[in-house]
PQR file of N, CA, C, O and H, with PARSE charges and radii, in Angstrom:
ATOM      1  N   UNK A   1     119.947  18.789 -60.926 -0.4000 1.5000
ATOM      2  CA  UNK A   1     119.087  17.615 -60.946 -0.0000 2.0000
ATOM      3  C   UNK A   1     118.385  17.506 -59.603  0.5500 1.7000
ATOM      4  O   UNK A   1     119.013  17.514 -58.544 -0.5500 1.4000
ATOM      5  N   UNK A   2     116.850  17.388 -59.689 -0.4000 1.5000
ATOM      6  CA  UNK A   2     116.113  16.955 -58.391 -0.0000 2.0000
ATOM      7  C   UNK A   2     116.327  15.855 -57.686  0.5500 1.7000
ATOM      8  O   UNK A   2     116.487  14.786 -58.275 -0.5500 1.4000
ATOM      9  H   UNK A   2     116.339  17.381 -60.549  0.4000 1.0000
ATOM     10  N   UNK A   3     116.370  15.945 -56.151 -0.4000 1.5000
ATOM     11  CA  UNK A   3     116.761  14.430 -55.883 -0.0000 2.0000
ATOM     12  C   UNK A   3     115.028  14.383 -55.187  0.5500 1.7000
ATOM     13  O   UNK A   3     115.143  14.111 -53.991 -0.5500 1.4000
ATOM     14  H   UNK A   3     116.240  16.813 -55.673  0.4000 1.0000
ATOM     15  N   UNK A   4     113.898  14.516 -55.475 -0.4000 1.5000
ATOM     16  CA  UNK A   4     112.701  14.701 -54.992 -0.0000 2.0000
ATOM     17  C   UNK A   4     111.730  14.547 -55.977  0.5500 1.7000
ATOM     18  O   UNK A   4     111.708  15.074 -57.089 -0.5500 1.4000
ATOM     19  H   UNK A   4     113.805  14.737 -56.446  0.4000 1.0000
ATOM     20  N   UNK A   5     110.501  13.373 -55.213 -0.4000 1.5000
ATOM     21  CA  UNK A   5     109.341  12.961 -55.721 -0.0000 2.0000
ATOM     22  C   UNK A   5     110.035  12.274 -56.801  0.5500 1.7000
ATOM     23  O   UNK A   5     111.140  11.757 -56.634 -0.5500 1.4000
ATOM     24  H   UNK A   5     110.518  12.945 -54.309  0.4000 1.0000
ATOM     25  N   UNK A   6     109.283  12.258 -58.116 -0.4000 1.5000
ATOM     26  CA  UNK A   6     108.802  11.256 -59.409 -0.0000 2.0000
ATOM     27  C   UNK A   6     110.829  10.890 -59.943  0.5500 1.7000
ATOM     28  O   UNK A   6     111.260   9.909 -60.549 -0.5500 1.4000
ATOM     29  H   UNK A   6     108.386  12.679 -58.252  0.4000 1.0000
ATOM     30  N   UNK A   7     111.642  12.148 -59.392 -0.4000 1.5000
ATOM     31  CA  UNK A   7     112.863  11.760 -60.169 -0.0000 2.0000
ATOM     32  C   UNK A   7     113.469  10.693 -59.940  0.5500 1.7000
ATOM     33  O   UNK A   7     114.268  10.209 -60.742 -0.5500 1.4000
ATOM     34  H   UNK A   7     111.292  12.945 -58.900  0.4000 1.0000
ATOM     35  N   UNK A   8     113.084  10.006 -58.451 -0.4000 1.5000
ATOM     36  CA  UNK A   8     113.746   8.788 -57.637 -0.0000 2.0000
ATOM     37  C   UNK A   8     112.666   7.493 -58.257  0.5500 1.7000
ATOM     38  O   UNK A   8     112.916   6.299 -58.084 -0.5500 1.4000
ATOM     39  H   UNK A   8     112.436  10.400 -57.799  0.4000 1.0000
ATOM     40  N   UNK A   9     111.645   7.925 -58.876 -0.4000 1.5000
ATOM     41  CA  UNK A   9     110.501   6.777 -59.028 -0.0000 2.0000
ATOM     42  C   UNK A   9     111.652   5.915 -60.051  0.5500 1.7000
ATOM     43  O   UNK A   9     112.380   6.499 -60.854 -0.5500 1.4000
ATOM     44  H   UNK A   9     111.443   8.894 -59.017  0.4000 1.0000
ATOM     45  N   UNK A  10     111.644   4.192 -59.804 -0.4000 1.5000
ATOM     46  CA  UNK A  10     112.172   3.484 -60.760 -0.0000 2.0000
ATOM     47  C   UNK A  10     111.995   3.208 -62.079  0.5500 1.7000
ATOM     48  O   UNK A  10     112.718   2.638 -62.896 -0.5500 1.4000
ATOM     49  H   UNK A  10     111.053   3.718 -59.152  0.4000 1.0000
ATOM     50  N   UNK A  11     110.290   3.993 -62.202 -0.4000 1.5000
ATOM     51  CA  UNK A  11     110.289   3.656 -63.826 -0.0000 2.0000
ATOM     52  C   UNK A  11     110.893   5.337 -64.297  0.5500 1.7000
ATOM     53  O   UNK A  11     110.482   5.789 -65.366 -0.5500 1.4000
ATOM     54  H   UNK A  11     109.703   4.456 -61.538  0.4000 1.0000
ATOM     55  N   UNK A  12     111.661   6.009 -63.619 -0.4000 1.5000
ATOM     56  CA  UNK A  12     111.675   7.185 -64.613 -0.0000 2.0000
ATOM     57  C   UNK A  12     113.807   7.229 -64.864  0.5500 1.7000
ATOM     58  O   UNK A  12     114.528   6.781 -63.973 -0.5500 1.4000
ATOM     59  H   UNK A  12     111.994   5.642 -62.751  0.4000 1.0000
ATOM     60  N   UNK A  13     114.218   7.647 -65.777 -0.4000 1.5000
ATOM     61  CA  UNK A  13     115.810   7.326 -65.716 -0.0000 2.0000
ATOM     62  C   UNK A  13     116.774   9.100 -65.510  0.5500 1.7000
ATOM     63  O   UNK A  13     116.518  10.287 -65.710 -0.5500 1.4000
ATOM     64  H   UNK A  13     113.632   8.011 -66.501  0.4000 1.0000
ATOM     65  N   UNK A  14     117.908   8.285 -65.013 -0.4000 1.5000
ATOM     66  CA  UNK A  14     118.711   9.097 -64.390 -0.0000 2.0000
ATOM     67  C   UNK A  14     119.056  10.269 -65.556  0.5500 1.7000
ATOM     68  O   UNK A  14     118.559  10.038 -66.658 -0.5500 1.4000
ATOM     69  H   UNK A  14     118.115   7.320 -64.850  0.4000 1.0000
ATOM     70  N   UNK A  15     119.642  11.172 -65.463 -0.4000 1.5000
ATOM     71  CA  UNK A  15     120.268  12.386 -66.385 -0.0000 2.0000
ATOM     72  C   UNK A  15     121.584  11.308 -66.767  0.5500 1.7000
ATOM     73  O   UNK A  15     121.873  11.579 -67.932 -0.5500 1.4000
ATOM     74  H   UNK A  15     120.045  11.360 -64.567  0.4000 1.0000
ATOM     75  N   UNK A  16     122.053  10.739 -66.512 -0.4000 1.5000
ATOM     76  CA  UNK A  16     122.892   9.920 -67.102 -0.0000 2.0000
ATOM     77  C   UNK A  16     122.530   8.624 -67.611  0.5500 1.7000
ATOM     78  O   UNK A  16     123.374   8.096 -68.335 -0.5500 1.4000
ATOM     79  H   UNK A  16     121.819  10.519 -65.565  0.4000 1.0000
ATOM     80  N   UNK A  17     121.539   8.038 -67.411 -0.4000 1.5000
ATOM     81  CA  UNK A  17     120.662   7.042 -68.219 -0.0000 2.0000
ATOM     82  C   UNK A  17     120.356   7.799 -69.524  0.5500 1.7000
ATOM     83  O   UNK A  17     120.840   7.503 -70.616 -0.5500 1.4000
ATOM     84  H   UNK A  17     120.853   8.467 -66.823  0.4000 1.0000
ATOM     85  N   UNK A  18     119.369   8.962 -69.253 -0.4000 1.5000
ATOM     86  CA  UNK A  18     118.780   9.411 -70.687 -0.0000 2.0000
ATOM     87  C   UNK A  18     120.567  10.273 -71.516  0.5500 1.7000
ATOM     88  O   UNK A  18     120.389  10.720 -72.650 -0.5500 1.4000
ATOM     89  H   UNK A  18     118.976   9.202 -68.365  0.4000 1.0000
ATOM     90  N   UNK A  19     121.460  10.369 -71.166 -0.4000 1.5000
ATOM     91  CA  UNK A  19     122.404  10.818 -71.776 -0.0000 2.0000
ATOM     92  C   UNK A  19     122.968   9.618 -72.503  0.5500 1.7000
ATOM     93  O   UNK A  19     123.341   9.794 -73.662 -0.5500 1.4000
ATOM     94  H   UNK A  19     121.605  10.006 -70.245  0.4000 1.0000
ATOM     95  N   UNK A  20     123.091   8.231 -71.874 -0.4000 1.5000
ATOM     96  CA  UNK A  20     123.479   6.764 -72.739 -0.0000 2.0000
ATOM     97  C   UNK A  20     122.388   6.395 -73.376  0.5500 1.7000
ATOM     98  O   UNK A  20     122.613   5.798 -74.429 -0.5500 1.4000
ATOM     99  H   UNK A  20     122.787   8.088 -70.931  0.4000 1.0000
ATOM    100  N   UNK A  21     120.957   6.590 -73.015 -0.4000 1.5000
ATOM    101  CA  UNK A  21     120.107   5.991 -74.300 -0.0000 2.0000
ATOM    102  C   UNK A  21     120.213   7.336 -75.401  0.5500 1.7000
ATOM    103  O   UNK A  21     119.973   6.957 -76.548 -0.5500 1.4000
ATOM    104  H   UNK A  21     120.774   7.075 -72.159  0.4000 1.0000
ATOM    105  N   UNK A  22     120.482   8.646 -75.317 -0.4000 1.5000
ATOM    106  CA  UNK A  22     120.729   8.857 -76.501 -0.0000 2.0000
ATOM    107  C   UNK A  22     121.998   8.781 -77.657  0.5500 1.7000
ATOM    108  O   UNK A  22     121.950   8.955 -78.875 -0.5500 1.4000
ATOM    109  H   UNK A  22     120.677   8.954 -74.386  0.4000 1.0000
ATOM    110  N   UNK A  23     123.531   8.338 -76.462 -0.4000 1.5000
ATOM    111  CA  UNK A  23     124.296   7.800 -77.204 -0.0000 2.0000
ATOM    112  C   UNK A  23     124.082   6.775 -78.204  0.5500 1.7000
ATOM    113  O   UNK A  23     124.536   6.842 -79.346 -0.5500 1.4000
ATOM    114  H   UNK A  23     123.570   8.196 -75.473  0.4000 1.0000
ATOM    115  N   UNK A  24     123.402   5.856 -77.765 -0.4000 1.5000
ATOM    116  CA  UNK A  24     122.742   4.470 -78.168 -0.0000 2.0000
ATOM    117  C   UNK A  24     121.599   4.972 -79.080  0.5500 1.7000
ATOM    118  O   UNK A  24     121.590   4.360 -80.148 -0.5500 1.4000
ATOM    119  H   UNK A  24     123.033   5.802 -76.837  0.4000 1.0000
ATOM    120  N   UNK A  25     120.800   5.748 -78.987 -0.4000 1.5000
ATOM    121  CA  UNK A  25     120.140   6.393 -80.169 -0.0000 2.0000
ATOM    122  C   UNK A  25     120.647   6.520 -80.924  0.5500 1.7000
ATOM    123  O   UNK A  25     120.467   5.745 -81.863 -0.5500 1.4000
ATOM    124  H   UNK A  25     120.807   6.245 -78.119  0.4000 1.0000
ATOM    125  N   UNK A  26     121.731   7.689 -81.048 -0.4000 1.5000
ATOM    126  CA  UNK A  26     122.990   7.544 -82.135 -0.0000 2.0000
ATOM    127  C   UNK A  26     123.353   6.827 -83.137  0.5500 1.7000
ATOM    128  O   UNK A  26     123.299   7.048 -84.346 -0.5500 1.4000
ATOM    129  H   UNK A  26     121.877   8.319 -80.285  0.4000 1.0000
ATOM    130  N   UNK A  27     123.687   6.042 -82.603 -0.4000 1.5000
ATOM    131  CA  UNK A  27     124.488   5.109 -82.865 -0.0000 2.0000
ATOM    132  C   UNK A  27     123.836   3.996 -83.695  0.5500 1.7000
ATOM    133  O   UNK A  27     124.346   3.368 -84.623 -0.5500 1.4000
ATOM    134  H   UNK A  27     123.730   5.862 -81.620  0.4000 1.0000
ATOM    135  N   UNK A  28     122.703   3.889 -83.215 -0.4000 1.5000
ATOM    136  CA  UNK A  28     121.904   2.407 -84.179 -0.0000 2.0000
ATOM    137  C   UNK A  28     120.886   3.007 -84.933  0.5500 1.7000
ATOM    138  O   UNK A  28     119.878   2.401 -85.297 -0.5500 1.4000
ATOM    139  H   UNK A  28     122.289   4.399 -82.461  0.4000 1.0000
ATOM    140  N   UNK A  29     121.220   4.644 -85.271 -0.4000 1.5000
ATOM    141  CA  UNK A  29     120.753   5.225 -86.608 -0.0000 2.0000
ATOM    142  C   UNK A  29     121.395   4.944 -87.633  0.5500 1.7000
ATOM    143  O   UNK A  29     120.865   5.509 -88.589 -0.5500 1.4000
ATOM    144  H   UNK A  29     122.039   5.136 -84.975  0.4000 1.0000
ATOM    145  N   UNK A  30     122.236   4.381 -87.919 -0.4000 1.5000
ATOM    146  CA  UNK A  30     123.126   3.926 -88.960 -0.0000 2.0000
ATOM    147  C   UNK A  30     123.008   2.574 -88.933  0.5500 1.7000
ATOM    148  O   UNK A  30     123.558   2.136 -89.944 -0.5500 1.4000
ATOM    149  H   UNK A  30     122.666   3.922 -87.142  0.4000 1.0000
ATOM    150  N   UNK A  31     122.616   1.811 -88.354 -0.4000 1.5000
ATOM    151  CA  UNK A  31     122.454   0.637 -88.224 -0.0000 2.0000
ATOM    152  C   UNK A  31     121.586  -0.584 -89.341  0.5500 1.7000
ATOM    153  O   UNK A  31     120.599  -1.166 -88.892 -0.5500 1.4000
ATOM    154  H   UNK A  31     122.170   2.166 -87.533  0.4000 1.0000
ATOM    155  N   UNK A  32     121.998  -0.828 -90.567 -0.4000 1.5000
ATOM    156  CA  UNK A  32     121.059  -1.674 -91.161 -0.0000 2.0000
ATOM    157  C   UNK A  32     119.725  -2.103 -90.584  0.5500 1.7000
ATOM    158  O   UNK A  32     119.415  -1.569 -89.519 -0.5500 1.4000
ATOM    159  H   UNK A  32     122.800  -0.355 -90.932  0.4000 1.0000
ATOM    160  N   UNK A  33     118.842  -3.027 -91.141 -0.4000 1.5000
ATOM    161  CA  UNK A  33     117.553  -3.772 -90.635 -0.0000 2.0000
ATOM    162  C   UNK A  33     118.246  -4.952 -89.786  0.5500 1.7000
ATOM    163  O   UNK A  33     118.371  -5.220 -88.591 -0.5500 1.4000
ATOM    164  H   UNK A  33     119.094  -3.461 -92.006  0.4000 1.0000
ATOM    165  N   UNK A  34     118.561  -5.417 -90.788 -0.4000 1.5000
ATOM    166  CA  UNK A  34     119.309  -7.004 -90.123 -0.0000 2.0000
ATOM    167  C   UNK A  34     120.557  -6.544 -88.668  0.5500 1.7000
ATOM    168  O   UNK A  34     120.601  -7.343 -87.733 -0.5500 1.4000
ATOM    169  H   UNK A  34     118.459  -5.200 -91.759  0.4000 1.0000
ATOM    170  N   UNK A  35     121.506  -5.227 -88.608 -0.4000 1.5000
ATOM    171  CA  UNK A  35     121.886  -4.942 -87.850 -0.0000 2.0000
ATOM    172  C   UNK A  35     121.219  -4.612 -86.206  0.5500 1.7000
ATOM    173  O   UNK A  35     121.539  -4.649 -85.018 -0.5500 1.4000
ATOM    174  H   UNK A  35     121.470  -4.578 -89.368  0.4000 1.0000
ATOM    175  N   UNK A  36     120.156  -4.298 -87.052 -0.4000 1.5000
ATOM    176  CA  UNK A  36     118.819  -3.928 -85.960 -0.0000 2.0000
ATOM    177  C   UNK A  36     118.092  -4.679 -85.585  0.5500 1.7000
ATOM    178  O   UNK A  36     117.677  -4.527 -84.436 -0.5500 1.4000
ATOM    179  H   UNK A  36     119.897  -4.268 -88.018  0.4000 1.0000
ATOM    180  N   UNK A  37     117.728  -5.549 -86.195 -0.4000 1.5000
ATOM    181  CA  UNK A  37     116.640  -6.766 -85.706 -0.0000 2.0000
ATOM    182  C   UNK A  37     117.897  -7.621 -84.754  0.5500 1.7000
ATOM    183  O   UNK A  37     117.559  -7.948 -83.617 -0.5500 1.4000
ATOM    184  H   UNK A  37     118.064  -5.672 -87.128  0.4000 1.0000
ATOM    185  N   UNK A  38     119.260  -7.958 -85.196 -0.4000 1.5000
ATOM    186  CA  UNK A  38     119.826  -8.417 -84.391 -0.0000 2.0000
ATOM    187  C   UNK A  38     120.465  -8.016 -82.447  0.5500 1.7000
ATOM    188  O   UNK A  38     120.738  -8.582 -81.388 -0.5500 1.4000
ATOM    189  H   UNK A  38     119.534  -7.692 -86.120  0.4000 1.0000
ATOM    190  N   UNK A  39     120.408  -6.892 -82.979 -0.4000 1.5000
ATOM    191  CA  UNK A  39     120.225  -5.540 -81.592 -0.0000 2.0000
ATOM    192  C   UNK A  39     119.367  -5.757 -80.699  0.5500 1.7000
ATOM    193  O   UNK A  39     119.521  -5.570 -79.492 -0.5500 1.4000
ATOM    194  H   UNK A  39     120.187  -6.432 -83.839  0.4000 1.0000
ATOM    195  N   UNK A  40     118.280  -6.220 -81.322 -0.4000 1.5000
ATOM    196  CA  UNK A  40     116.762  -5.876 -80.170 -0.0000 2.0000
ATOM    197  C   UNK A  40     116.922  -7.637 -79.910  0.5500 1.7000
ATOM    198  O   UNK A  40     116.467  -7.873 -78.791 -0.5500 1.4000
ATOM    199  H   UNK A  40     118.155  -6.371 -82.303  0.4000 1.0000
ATOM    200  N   UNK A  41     117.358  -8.762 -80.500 -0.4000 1.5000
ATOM    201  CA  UNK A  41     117.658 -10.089 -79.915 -0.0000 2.0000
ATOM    202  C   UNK A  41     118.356  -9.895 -78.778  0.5500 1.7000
ATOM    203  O   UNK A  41     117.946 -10.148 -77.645 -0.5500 1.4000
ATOM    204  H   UNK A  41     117.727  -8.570 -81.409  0.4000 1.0000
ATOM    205  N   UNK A  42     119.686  -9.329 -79.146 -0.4000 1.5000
ATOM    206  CA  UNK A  42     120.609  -9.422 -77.829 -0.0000 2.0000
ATOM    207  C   UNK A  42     120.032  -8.529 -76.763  0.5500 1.7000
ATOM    208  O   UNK A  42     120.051  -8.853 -75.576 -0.5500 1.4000
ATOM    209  H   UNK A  42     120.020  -9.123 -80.066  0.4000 1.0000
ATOM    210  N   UNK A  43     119.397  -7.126 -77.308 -0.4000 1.5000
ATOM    211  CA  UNK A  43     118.754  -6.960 -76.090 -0.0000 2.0000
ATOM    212  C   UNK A  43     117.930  -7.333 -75.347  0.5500 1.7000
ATOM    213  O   UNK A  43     118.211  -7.155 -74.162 -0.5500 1.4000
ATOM    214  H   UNK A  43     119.382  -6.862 -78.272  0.4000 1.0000
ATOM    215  N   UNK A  44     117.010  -7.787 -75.552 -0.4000 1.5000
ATOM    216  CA  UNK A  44     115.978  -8.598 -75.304 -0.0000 2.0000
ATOM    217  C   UNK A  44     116.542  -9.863 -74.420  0.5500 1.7000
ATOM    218  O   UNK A  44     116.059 -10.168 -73.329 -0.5500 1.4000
ATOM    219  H   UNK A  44     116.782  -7.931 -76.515  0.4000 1.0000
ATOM    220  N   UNK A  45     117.537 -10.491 -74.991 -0.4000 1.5000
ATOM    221  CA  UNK A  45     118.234 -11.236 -74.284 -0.0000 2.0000
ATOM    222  C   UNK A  45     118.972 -11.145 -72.895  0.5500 1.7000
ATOM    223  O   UNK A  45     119.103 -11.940 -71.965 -0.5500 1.4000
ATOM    224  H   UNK A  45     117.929 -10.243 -75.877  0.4000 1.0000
ATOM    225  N   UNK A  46     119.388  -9.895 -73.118 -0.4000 1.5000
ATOM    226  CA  UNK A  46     120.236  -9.809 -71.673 -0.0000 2.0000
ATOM    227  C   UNK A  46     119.202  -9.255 -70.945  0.5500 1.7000
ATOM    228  O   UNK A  46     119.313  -9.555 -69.756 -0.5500 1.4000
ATOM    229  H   UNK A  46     119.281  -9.249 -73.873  0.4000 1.0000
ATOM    230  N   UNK A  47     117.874  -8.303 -71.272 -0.4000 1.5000
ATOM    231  CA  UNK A  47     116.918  -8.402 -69.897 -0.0000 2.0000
ATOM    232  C   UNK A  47     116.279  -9.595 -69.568  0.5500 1.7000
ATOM    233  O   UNK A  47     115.660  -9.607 -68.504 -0.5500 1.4000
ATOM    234  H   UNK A  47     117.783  -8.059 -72.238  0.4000 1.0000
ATOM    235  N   UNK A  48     116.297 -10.706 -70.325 -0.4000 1.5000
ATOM    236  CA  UNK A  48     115.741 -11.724 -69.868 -0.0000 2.0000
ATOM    237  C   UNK A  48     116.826 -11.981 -68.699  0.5500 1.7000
ATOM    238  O   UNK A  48     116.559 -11.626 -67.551 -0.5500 1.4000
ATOM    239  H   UNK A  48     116.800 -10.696 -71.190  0.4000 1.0000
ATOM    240  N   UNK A  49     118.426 -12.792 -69.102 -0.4000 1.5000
ATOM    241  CA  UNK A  49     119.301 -12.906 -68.257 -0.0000 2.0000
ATOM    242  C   UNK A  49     118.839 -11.581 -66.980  0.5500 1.7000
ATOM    243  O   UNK A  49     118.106 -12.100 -66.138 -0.5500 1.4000
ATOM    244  H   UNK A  49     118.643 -13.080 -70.035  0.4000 1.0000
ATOM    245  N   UNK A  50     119.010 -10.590 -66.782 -0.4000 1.5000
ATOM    246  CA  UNK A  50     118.510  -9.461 -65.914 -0.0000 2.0000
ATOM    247  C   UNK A  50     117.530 -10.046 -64.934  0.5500 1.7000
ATOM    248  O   UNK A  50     117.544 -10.612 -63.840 -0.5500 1.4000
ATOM    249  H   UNK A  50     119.605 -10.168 -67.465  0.4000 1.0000
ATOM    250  N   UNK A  51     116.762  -9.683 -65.753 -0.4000 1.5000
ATOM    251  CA  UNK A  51     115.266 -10.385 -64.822 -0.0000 2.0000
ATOM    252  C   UNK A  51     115.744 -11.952 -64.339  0.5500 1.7000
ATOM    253  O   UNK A  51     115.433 -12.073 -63.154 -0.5500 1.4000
ATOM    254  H   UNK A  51     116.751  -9.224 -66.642  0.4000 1.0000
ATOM    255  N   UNK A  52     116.139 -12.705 -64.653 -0.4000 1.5000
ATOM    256  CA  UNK A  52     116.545 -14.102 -63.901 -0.0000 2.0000
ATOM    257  C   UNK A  52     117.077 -13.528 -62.657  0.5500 1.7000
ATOM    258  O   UNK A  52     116.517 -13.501 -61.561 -0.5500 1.4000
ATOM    259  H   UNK A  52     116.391 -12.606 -65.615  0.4000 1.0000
ATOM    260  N   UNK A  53     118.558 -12.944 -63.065 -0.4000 1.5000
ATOM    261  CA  UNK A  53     119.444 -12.890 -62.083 -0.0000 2.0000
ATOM    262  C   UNK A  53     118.574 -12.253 -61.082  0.5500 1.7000
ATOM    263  O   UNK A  53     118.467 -12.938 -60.065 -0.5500 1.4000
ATOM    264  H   UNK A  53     119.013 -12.965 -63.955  0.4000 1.0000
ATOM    265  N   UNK A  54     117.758 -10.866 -61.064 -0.4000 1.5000
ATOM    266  CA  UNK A  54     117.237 -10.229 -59.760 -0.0000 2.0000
ATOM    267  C   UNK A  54     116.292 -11.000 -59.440  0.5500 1.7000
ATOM    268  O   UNK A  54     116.494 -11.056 -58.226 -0.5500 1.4000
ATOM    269  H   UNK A  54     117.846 -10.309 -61.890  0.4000 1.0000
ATOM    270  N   UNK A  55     114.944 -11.975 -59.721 -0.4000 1.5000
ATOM    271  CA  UNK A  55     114.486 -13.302 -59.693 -0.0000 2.0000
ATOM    272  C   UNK A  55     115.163 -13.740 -58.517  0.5500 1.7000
ATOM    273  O   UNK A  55     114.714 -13.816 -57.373 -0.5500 1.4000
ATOM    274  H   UNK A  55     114.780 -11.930 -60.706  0.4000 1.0000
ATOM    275  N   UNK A  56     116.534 -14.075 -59.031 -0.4000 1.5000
ATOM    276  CA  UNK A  56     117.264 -15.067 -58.338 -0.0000 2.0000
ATOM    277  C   UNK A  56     117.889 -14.708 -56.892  0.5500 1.7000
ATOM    278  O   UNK A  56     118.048 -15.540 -55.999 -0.5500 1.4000
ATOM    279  H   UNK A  56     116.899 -14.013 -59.960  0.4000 1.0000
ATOM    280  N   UNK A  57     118.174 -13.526 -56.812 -0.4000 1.5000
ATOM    281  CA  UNK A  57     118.646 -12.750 -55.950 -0.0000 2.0000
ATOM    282  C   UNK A  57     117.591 -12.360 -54.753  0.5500 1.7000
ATOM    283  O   UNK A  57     117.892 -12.303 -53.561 -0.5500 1.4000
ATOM    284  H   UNK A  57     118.045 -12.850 -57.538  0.4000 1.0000
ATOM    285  N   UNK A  58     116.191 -12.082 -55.358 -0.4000 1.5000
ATOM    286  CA  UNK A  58     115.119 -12.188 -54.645 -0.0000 2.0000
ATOM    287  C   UNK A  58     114.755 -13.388 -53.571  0.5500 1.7000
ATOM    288  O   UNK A  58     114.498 -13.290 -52.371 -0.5500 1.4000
ATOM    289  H   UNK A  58     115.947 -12.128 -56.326  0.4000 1.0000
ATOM    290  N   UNK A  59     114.816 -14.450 -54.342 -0.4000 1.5000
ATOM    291  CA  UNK A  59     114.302 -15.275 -53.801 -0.0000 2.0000
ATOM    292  C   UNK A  59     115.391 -16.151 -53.041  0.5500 1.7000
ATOM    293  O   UNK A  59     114.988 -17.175 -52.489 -0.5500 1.4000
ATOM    294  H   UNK A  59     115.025 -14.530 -55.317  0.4000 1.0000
ATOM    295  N   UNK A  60     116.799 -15.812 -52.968 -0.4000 1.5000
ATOM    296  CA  UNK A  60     117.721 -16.167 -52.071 -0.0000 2.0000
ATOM    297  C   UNK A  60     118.178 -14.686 -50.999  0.5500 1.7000
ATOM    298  O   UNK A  60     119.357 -14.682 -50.644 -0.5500 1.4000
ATOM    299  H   UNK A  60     117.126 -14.980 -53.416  0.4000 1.0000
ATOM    300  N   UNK A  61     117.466 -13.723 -50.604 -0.4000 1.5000
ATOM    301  CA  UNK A  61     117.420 -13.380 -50.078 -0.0000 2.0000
ATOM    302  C   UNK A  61     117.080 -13.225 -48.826  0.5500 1.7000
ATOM    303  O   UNK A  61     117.275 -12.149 -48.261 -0.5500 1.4000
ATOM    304  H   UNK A  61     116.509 -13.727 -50.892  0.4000 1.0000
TER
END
């Protein structure tokens, strides 16, 4: 793995990031509609919580 240029950029993910989003690929291939529409709530949800908390962390810094 490169530790140089675009591999450190924050929008791009680690060899162990893209190894858990394809676990998580996996996994919510079997996943009903309603299993799925409920998935992308909670996710959606906890980057909101996310984004608060670093928000928050920011600006008490």
């Amino acid at each position: 793995m490169s530790t140089t240029g675009k591999d450190n950029m924050p929008g791009n993910l680690s060899m162990e990031q893209q190894f858990k989003l394809k676990v998580v690929q996996d996994q919510v291939k079997g996943l009903s509609l309603e299993q799925a529409q409920e998935y992308v709530v909670e996710v959606m949800r906890q980057m909101m919580v996310k984004d608060n908390l670093v928000k928050h962390l920011l600006k008490n810094a």
